[in-house]
Backbone bond lengths (Angstrom), bond angles and torsions (degrees), N, CA, C in turn:
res aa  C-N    CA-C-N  psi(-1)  N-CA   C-N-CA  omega(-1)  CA-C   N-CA-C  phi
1 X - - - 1.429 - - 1.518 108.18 -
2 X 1.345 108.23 139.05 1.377 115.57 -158.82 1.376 96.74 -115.04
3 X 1.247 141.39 143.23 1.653 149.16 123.20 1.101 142.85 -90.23
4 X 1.424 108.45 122.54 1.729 108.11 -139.25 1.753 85.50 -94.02
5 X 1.598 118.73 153.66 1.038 125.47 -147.71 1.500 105.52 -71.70
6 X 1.583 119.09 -30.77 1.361 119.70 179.32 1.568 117.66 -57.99
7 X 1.133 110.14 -34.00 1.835 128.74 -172.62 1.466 71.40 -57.26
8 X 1.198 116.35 -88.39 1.848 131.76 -158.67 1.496 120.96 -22.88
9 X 1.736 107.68 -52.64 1.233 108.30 -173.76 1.667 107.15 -93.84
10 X 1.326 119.98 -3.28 1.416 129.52 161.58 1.546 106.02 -75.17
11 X 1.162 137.96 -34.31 1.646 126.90 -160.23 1.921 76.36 -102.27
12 X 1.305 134.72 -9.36 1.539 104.73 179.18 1.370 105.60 -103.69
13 X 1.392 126.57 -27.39 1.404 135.99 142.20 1.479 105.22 -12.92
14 X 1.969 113.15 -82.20 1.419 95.82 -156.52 1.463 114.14 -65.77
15 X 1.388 114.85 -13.58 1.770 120.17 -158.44 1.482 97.92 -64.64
16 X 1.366 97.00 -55.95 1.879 105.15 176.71 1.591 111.47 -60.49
17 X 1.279 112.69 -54.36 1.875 89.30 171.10 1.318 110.67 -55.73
18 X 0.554 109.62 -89.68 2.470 112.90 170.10 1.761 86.77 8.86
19 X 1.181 110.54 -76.72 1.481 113.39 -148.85 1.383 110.49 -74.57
20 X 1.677 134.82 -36.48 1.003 153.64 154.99 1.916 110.88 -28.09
21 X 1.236 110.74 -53.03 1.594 123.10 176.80 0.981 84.65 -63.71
22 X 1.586 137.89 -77.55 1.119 120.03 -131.59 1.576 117.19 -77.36
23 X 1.631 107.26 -31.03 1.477 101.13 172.36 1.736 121.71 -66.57
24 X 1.346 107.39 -21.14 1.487 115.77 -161.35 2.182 87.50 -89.37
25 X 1.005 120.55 -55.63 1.849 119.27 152.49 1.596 91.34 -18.50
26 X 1.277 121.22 -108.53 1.613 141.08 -165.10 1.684 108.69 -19.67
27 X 1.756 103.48 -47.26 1.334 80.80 175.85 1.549 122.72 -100.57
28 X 1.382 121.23 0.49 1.314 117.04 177.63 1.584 90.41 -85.43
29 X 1.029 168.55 32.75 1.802 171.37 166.41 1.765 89.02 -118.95
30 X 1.298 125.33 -36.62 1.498 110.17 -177.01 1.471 112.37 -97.34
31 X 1.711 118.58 -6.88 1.213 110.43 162.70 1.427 116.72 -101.16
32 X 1.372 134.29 2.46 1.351 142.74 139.47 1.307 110.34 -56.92
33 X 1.448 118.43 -48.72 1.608 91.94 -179.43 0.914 110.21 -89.03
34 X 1.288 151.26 13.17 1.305 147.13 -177.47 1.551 93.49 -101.13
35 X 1.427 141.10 -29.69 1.231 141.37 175.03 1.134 125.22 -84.89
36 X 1.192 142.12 -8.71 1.200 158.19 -162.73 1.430 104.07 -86.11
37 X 1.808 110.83 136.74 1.691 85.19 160.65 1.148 133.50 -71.71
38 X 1.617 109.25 -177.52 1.629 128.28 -153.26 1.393 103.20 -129.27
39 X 1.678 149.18 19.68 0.959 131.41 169.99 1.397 151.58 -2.23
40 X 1.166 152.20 99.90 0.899 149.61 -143.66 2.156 110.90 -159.53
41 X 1.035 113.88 107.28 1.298 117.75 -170.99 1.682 127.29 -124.07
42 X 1.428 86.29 137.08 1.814 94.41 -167.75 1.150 110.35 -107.43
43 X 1.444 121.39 136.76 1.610 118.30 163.54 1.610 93.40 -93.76
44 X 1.215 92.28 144.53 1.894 128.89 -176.94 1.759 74.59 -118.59
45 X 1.285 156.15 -54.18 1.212 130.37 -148.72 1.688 115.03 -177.43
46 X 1.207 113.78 147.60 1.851 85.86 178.80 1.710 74.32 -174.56
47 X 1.415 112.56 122.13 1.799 125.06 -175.02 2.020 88.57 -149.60
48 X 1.823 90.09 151.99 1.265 95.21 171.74 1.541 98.63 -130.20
49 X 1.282 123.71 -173.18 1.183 144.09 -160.16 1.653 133.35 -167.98
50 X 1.102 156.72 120.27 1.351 156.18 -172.58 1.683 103.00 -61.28
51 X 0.776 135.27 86.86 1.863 110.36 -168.40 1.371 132.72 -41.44
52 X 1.123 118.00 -140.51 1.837 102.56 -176.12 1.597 91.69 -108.89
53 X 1.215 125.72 -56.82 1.443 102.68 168.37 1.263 150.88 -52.77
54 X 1.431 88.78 -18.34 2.237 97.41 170.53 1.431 109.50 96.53
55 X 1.550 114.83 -12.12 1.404 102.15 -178.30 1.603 95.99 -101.60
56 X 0.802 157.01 14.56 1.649 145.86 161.08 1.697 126.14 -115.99
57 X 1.049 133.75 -156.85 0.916 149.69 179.06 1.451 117.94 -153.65
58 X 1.186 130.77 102.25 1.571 126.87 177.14 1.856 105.46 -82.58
59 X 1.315 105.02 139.26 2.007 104.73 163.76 2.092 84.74 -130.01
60 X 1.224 97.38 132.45 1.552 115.62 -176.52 1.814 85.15 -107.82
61 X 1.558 115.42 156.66 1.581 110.02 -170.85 1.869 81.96 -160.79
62 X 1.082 111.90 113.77 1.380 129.05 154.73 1.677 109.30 -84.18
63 X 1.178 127.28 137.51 1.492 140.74 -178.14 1.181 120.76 -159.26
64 X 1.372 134.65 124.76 1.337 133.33 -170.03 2.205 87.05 -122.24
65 X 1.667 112.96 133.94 1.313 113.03 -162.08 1.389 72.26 -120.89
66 X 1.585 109.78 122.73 1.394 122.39 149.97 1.570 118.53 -97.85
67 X 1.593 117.65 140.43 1.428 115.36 171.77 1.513 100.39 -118.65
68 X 1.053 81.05 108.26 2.193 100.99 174.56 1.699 109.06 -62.21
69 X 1.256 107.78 -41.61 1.412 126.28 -179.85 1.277 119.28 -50.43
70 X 1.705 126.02 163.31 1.279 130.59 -174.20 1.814 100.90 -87.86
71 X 1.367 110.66 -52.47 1.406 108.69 179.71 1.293 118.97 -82.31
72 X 1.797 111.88 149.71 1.676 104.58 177.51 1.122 118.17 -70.57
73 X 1.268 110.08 -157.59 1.509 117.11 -179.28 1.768 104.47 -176.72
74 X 1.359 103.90 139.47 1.942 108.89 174.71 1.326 117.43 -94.32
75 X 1.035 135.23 105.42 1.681 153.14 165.47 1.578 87.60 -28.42
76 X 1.239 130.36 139.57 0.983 132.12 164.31 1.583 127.67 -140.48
77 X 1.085 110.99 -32.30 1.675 107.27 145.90 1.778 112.41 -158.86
78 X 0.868 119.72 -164.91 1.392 131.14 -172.84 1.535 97.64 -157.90
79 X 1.355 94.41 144.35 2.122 124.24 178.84 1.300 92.58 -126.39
80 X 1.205 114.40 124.02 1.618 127.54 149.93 1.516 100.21 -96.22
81 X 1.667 122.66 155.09 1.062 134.24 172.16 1.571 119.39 -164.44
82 X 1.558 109.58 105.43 1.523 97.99 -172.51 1.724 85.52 -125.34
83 X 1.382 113.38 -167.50 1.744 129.20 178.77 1.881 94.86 -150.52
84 X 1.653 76.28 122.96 1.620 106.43 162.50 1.784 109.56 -42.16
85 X 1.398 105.50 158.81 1.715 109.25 157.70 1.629 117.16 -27.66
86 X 1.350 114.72 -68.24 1.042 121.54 -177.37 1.705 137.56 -76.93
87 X 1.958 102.17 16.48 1.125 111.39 152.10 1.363 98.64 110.59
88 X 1.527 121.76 -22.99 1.064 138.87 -154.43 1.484 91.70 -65.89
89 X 1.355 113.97 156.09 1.847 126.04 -166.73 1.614 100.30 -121.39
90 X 1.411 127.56 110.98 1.457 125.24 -179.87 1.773 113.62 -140.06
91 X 1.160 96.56 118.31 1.806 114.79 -171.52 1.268 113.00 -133.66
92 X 1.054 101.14 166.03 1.483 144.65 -168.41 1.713 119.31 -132.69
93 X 1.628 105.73 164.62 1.181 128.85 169.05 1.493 120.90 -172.61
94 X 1.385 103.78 128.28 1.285 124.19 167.28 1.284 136.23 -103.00
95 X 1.217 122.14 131.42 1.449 128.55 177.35 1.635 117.60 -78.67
96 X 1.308 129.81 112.31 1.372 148.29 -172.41 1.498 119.83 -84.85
97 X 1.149 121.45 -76.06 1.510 128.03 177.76 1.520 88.49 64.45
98 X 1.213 121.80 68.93 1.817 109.48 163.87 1.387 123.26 -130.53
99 X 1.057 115.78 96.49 1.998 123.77 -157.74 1.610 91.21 -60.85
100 X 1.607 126.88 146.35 1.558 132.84 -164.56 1.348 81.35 -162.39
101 X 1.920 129.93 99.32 1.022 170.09 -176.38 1.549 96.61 -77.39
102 X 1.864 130.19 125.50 1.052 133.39 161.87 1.802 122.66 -16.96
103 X 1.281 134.19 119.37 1.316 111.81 170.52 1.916 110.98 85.85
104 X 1.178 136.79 3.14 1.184 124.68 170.26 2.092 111.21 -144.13
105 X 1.226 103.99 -153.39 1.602 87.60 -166.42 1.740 102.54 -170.33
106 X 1.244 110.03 149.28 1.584 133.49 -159.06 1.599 123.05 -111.56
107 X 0.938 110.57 78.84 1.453 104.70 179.06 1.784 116.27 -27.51
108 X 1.281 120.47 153.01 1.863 105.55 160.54 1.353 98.51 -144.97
109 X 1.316 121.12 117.56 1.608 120.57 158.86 1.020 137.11 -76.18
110 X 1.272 150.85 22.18 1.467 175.11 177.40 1.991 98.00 -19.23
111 X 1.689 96.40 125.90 1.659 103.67 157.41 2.060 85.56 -129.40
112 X 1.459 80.88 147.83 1.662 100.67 160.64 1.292 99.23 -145.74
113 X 1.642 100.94 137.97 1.340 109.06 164.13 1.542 115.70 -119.23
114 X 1.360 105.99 150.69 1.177 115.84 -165.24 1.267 101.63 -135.32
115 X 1.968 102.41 120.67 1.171 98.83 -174.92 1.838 95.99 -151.36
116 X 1.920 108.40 144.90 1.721 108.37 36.05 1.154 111.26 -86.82
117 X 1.452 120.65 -159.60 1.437 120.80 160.34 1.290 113.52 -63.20
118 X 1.574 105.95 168.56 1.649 96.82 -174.49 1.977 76.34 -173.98
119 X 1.740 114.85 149.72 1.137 116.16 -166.96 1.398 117.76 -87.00
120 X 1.028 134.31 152.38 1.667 133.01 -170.77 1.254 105.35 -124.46
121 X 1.347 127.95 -61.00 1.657 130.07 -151.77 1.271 126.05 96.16
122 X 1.427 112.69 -175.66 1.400 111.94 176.05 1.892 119.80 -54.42
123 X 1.180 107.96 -38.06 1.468 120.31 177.53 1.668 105.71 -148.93
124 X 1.850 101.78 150.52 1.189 126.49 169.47 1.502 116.29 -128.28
125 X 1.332 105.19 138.37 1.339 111.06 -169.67 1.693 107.58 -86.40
126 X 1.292 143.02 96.39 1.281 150.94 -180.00 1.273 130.91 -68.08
127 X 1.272 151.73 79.53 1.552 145.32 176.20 1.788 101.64 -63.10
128 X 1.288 100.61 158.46 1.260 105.75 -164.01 1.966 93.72 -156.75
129 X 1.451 111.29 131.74 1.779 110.47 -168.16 2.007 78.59 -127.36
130 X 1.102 113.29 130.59 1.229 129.92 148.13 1.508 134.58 -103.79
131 X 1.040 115.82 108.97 1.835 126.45 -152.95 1.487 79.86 -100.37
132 X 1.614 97.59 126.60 2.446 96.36 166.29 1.898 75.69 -140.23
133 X 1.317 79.12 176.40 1.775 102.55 -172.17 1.658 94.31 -44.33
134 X 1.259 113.23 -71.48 1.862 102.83 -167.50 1.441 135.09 -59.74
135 X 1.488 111.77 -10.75 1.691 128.37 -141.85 1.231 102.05 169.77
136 X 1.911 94.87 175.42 1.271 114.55 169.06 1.205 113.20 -154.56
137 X 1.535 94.50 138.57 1.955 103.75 -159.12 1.684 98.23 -112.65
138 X 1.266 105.39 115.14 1.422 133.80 136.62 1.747 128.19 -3.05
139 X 1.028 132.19 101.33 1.784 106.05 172.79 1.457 83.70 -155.84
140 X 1.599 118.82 146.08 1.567 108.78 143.76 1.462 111.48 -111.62
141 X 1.577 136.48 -175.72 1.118 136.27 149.42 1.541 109.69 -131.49
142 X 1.306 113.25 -171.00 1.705 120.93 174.05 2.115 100.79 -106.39
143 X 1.019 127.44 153.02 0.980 112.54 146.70 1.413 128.52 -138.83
144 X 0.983 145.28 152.96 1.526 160.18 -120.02 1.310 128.99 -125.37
145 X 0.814 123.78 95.33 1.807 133.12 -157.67 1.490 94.67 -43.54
146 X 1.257 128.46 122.02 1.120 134.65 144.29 1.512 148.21 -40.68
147 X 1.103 159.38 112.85 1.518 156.62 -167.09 1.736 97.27 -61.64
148 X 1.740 116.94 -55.93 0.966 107.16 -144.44 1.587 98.71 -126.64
149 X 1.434 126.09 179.20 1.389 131.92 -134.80 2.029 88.51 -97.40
150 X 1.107 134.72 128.45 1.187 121.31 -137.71 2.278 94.32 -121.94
151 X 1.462 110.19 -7.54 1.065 107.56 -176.79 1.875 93.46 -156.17
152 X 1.831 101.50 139.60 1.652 85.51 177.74 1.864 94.79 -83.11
153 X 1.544 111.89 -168.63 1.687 115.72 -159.80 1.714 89.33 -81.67
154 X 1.338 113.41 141.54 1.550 112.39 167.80 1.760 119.03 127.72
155 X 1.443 81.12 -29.62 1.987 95.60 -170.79 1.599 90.95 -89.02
156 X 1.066 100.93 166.41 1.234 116.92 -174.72 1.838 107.31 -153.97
157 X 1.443 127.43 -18.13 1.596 120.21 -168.80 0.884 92.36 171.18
158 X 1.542 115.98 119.22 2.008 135.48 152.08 1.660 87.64 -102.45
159 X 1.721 92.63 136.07 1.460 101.17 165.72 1.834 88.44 -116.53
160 X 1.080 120.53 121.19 1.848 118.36 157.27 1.722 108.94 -61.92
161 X 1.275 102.05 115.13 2.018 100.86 150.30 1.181 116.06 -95.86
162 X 0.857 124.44 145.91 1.572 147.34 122.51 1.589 114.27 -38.13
């Protein structure tokens, strides 16, 4: 049995295109993930408080948003979500708009109030969903009853820029 030379360099032809996609696939998927952001977030602070009038609840949230990653990414909102004593489920959301450039990082000062009042304790356990252009990153913290009155009546959200 004979194979005439065109068959030959046609069946090694397709093997190498075949294989060619697939390595040149493999590495554009490993330079996407290698480009992508890297999120990574710190609480500096997060305390709540009864307010001075009695009908709300303030949670104050210090956060410094690091992007480990090569590409940026836009902050685009944040969900807080904790439950009262009694199980009860009470959230929020904020709108961000905060561009976080490959390699550097964003302070966020966040108050939400939540009202009416409703009782917490010494500590509440907080989930927190951060939505940016690619994803959304995960974090909870605890936060910490406060001594002192943590917003005057009226404010509702300082975002800090850079």
């Amino acid at each position: 049995m004979e194979i005439s030379i065109e068959l030959l360099l046609g069946i090694i032809g397709s093997i190498t295109g075949v294989l060619g996609t697939m390595v040149s696939t493999i590495l554009y998927l490993m330079k996407y993930r290698k480009d992508k952001p890297i999120l990574k977030v710190t609480a500096e602070s997060c305390k709540h408080k009864v307010a001075r009038s009695g009908k709300k609840t303030d949670l104050k949230c210090k956060f410094i948003v690091s992007n480990k990653g090569h590409r940026g990414t836009t902050l685009n909102k944040l969900e807080v979500s904790l439950f009262d004593w009694n199980g009860n489920f009470h959230g929020q959301t904020r709108d961000l708009n905060i561009d976080v450039e490959g390699g550097s990082s964003k302070p966020l000062d966040l108050l939400f109030e939540f009202s009416p009042h409703f009782q917490y304790g010494q500590k509440i356990d907080c989930k927190f969903v951060l939505h940016h252009t690619h994803d959304k990153y995960r974090f909870s913290t605890y936060s910490k009853e406060s001594t002192e009155y943590l917003s005057s009546e009226g404010v509702s959200i300082a975002i800090m820029r850079e």
